[in-house]
Legacy VTK file of the C-alpha trace (Angstrom):
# vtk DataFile Version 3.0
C-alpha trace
ASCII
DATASET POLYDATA
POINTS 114 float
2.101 5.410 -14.211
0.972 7.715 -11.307
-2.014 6.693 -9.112
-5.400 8.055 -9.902
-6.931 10.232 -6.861
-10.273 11.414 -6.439
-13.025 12.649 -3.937
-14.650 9.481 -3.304
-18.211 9.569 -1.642
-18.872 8.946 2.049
-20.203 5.947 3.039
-23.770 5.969 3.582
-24.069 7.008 7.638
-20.525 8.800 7.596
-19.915 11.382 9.427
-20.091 14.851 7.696
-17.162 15.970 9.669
-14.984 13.559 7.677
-13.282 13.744 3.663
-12.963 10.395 2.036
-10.104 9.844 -0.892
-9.932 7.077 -3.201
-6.984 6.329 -4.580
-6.776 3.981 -7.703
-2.966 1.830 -8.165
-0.687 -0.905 -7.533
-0.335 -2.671 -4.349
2.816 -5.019 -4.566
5.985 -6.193 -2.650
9.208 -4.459 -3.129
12.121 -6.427 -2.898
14.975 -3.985 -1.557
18.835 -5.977 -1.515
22.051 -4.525 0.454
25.015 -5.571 0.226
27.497 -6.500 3.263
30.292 -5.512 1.535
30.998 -3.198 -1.921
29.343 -3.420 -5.259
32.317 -4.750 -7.000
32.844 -8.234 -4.285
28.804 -8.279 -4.695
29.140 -8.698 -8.174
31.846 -11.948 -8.127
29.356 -13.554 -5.565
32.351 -12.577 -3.141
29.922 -10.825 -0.788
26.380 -11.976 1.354
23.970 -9.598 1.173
20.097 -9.408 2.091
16.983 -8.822 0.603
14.114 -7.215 2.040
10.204 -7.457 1.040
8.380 -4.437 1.711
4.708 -3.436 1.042
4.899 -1.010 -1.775
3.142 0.029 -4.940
2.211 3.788 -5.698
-0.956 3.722 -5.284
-0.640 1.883 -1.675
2.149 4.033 -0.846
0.401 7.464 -1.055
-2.821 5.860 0.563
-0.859 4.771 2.816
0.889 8.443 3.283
-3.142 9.951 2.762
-4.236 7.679 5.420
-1.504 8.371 8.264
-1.703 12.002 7.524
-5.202 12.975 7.498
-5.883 10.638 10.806
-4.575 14.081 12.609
-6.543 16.405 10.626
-9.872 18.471 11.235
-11.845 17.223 9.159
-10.581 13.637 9.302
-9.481 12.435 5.562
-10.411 8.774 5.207
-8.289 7.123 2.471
-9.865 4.187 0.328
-7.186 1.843 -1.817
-8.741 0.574 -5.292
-6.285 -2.193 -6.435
-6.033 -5.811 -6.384
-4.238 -8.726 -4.446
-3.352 -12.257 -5.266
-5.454 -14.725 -3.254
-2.588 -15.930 -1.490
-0.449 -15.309 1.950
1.192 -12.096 -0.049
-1.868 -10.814 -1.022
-3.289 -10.994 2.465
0.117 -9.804 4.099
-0.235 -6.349 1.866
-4.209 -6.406 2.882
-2.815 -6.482 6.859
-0.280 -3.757 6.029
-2.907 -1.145 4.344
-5.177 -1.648 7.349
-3.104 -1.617 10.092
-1.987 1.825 8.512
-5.406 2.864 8.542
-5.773 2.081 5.128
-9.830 0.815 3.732
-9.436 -1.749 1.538
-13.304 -2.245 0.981
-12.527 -1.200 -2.490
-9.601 -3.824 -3.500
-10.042 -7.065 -5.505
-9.380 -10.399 -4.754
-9.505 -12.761 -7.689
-10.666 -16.428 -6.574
-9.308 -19.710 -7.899
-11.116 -22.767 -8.856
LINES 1 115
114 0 1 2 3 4 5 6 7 8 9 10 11 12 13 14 15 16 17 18 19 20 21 22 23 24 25 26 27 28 29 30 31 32 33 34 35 36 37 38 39 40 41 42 43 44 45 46 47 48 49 50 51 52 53 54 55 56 57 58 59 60 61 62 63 64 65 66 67 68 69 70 71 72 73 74 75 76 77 78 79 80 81 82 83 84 85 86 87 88 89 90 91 92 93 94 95 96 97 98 99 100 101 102 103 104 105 106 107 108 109 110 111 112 113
C-alpha cells in the first residue's frame, strides 16, 4: 500500500516562507542479504553471506527523500512522518535515522508497555 501524503498545517509560529508535508506509512527495518559467492553454493549452505538492516518502510523512505530534498528549496518543504515504532532499541534506532535526515517525527507513535 502506497503512503498517504498531504499538506499538513504549519506549526503554530512557523515561518510563512516554509511548506510542511505529512506523510502517513510504515517505518520498519529492511533486512537486505548478499551472498559471497553464487546463488546455487548459497542455497547448499556452501556459501557465507551477510545480512544488512536498513531503515526502510515507504512511508519513511519518501519522507525521508521529501525531507532531504526540500531542505534546498525556496520555500523550504518541512516533511512530518505519521507512523509508529516499537518501544524498543529498533524503534528508537529508526526514530535517530528519520531525524538525523531531517525527518519530524512529532507525529509518530510509540506504544508503552506495562
Amino acid at each position: 500500500m502506497s503512503p498517504q501524503t498531504t499538506a499538513a498545517p504549519p506549526p503554530a509560529g512557523a515561518p510563512a516562507q516554509e511548506k510542511h508535508i505529512l506523510v502517513v506509512g510504515a517505518a520498519i527495518f529492511d533486512s537486505v542479504g548478499f551472498t559471497q559467492g553464487n546463488l546455487d553454493a548459497a542455497v547448499s549452505n556452501k556459501s557465507v553471506g551477510t545480512v544488512r538492516w536498513l531503515a526502510g518502510g515507504v512511508g519513511r523512505n519518501v519522507c525521508e527523500a521529501i525531507a532531504r530534498v526540500g531542505a534546498g528549496t525556496t520555500p523550504k518543504v518541512i516533511a512530518h512522518l505519521l507512523s509508529a515504532v516499537g518501544n524498543d532499541a529498533a524503534g528508537e534506532l529508526l526514530l535517530n535515522s528519520c531525524q538525523a535526515a531531517g525527518v519530524m517525527t512529532e507525529y509518530v507513535s510509540i506504544p508503552f508497555t506495562t
